[in-house]
C-alpha positions in Angstrom: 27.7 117.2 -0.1 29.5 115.3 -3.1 28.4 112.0 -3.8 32.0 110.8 -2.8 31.0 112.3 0.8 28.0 110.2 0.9 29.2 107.2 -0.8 32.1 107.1 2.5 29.3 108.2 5.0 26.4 105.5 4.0 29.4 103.3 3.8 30.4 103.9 7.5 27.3 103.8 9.0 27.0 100.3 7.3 30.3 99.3 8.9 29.2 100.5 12.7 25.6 98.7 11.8 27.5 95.9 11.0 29.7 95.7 14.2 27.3 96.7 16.5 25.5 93.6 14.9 28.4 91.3 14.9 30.4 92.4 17.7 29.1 91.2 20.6 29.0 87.3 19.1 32.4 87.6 18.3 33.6 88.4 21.7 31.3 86.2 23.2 32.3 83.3 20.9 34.4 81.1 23.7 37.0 78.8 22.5 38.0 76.1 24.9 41.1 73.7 24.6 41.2 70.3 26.4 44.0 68.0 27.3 42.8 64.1 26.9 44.0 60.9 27.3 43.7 57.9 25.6 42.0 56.3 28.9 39.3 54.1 27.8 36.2 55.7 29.8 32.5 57.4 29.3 33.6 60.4 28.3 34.9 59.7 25.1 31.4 59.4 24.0 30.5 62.9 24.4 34.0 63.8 22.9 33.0 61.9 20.0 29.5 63.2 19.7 30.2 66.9 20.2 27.8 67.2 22.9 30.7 69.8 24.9 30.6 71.9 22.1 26.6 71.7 21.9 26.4 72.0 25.8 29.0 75.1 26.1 28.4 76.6 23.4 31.9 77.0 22.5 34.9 75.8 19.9 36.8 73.2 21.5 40.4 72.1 20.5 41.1 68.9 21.8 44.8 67.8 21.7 46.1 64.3 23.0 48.7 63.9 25.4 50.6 60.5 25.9 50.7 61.2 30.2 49.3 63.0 32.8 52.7 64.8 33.2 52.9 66.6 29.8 49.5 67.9 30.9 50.2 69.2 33.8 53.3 70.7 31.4 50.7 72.3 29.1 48.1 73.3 31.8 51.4 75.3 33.4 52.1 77.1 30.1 48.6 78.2 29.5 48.4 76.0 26.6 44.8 74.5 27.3 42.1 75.1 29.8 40.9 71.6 31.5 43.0 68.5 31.4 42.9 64.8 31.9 45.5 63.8 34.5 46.3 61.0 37.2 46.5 61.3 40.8 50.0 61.3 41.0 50.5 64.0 37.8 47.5 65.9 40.3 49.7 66.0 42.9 53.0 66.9 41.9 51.3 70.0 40.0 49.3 70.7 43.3 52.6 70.3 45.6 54.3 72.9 43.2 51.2 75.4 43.3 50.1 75.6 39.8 46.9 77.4 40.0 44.6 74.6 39.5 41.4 73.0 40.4 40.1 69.1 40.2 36.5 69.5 38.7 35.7 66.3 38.6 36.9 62.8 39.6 36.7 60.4 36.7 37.6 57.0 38.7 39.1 54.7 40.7 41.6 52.8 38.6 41.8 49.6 38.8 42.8 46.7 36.3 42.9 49.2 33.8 46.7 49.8 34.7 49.0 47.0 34.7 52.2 45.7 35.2 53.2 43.6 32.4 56.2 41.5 32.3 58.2 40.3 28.6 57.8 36.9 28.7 61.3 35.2 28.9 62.5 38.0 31.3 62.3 36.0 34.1 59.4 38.1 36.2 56.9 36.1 38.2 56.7 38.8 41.0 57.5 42.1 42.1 60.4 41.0 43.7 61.6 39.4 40.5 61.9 43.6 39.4 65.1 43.9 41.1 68.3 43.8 38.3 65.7 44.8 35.1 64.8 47.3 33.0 61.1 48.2 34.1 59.4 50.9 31.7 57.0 53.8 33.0 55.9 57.4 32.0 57.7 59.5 35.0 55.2 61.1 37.5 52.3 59.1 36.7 50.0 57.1 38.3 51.6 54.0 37.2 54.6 54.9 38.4 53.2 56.0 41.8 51.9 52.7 41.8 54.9 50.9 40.7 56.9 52.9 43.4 53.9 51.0 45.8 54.6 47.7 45.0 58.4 48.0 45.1 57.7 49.4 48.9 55.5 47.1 49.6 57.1 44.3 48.3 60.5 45.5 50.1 62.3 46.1 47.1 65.0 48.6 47.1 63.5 50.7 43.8 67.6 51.6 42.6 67.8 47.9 42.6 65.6 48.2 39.4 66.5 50.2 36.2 63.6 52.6 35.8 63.0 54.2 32.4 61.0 57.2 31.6 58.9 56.1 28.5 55.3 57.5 27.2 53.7 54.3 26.7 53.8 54.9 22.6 57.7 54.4 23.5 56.8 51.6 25.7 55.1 49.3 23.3 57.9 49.3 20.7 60.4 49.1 23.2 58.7 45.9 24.8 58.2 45.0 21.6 61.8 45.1 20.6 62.7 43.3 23.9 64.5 46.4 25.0 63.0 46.2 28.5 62.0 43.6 31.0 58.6 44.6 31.9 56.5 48.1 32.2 53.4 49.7 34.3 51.0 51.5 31.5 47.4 52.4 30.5 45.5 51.4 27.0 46.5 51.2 24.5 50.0 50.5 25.0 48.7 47.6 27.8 46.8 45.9 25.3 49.6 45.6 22.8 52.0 44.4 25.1 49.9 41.8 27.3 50.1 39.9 23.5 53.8 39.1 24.4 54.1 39.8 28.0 52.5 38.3 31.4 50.5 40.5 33.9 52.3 40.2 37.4 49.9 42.7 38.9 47.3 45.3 38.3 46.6 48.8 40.2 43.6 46.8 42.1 46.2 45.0 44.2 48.5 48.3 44.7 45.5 49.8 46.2 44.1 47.0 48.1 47.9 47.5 49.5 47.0 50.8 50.7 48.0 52.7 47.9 44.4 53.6 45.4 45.1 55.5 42.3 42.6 57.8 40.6 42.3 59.7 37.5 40.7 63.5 37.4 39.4 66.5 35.0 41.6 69.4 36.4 41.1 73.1 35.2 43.2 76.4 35.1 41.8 78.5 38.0 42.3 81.8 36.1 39.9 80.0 32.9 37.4 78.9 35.7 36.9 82.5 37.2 36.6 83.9 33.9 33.9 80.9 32.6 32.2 79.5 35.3 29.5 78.3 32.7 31.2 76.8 30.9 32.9 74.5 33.6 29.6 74.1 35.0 28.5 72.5 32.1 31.3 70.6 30.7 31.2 68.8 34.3 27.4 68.2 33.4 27.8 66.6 30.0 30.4 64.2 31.6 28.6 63.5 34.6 25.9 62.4 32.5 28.2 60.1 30.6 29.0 58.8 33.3 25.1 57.7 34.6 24.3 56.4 31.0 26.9 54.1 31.4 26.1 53.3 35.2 22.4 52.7 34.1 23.4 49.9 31.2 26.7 49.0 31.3 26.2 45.9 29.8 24.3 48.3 27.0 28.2 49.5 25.9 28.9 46.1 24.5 31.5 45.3 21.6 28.4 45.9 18.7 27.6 49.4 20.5 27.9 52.8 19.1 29.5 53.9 22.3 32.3 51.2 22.3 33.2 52.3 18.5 33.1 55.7 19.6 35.6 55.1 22.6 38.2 52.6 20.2 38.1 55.6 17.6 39.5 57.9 19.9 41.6 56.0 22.2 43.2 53.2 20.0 42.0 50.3 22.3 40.8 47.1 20.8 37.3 47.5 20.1 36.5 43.9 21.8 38.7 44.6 25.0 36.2 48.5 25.4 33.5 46.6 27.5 36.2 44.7 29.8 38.3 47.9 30.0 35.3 49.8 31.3 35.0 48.2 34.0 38.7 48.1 35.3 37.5 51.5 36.8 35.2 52.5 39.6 33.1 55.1 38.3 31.9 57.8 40.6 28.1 59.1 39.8 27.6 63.2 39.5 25.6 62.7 42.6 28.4 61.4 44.0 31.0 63.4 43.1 30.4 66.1 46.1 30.2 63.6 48.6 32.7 63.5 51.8 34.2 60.4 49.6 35.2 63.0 46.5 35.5 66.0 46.0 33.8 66.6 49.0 37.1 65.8 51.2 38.6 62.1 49.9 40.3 63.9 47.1 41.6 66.3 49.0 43.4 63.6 51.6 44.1 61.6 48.7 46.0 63.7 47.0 47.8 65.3 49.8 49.1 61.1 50.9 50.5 60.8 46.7 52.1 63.9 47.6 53.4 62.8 50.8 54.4 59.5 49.2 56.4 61.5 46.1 58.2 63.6 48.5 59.3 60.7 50.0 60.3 59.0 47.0 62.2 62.3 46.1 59.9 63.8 43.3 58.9 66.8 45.0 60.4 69.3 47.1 57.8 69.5 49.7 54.2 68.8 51.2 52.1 71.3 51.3 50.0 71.8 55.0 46.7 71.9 52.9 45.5 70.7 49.0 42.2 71.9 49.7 42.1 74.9 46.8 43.6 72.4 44.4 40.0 70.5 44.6 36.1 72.0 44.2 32.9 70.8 44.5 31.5 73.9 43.2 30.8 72.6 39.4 29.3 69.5 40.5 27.4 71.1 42.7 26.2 73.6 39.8 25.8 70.9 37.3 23.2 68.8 39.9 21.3 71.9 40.1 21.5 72.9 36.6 19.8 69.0 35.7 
């Protein structure tokens, strides 16, 4: 044999060796991409920390979205695996059958979301709405729950000019005095409650039989194919969420935690604490119960949808939302502790 021969032999066998060696990490090496939000809540800590990547053992690509509908867009394309969405985003993707799954209910939104009028508009009170310019990102949860009020409240909603705006849109156009008043999230909240008057905050729209909630959804296809992973991306924010439950006043303005949440959501570091607690948190224990995931989430989200095809923003109601909602993860995640 020439030593060319064995030169391309010894050279192959190294190259199998080294496949046979490297292979198997290579396919095994997961890479995840999450949709977030700039809601100010627990699990930006974790976010921040890198304790998903640590916990599922995976590359993560986290992209920002502006609103719960251009991740529902994204989670439709196949552009990333779990997403951060609102009720209302929830249930117009459910009502259209994208093959989803809520994993995990992050909370009960209350003063968190507000409707903020300019001041000088002339707004006191929902009523005042009719004949102005009112600002909100399209299939939301605010404007579910400014669609609420304006029932409630027995205002004819074409009465009021309704813009589409992401709230990064809607805190220079309120800034510009381009509209009268707008329902949004942080940051854009905080920015324009500096020039504007709160007339009322998703607390009330609920307490008027209209509650608002915001979820971790994830593709069904990525969920069959990585139970684990759910499993334990559900079990590092559940535990986010008892840290928090445990010591809130613990997350104050000098706290690690608070920076961590202003770094990745924009809020005002000294409006983190008060923002926390315009939600009502859910503990991982709780999550399964007949209240969540259990079966409230399921009739929750099947009265938004009954709600948006009244309004006209879907084309029908679906008999049963059940598949759109699992306790399975929880579930794993509480026996996984």
């Amino acid at each position: 044999m020439s030593s060319i021969s064995r030169c391309i032999i010894l050279l192959s066998s190294a190259a199998l060796a080294g496949a046979a060696l490297l292979g198997p990490a290579m396919a095994d090496d997961l890479k995840i991409t999450i949709g977030y939000q700039t809601v100010v809540e627990p699990s930006k800590v974790p976010q921040a920390d890198g304790a998903y990547e640590k916990a599922t053992k995976a590359s993560i690509d986290w992209r920002k979205f502006d609103s719960g509908a251009d991740v529902i867009a994204a989670v439709a394309s196949g552009s990333i695996d779990i997403g951060y969405v609102g009720s209302s985003p929830l249930a117009a993707a459910a009502s259209r059958e994208l093959p989803i799954q809520t994993i995990f209910v992050v909370g009960l939104i209350g003063p968190s979301e507000a409707l903020v009028a300019r001041n000088g508009a002339g707004i006191e009170k929902v009523a005042d709405l009719a004949g102005k310019k009112v600002a909100v990102p399209f299939v939301s949860t605010t404007h579910y729950s400014l669609l609420a009020a304006l029932k409630h409240e027995n205002v004819d909603p074409k009465s009021v000019e309704i813009l589409n705006l992401r709230p990064p849109e809607i805190a220079a156009a309120f800034a510009r005095g381009d509209i009268d008043a707008a329902y949004v999230w942080d940051p854009a909240l905080g920015q324009i409650k500096t020039s504007g008057k709160m007339v009322l905050d998703s607390s009330q729209v609920a307490a008027w039989g209209a509650p608002t909630f915001d979820a971790w959804i994830v593709r069904t296809d990525f969920a069959e194919k990585n139970p684990e992973a759910v499993r334990d991306f559900v079990k590092v924010t559940g535990s986010a969420y008892t840290e928090y439950l445990a010591k809130p006043d613990a997350w104050s303005v000098s706290s690690p935690q608070a920076a961590a949440i202003a770094r990745l959501t924009g809020a005002k570091l000294e409006e983190v604490p008060e923002l926390l607690k315009g939600y009502v948190f859910p503990t991982l224990e709780e999550q399964a119960s007949d209240k969540f995931l259990g079966g409230g989430t399921v009739k929750a989200v099947a009265a938004a949808s009954a709600f948006l095809k009244e309004q006209g923003k879907v084309d029908a109601v679906l008999p049963d939302y059940s598949k759109y909602v699992t306790s399975k993860y929880v579930t794993e995640a509480l026996a996984s502790n």
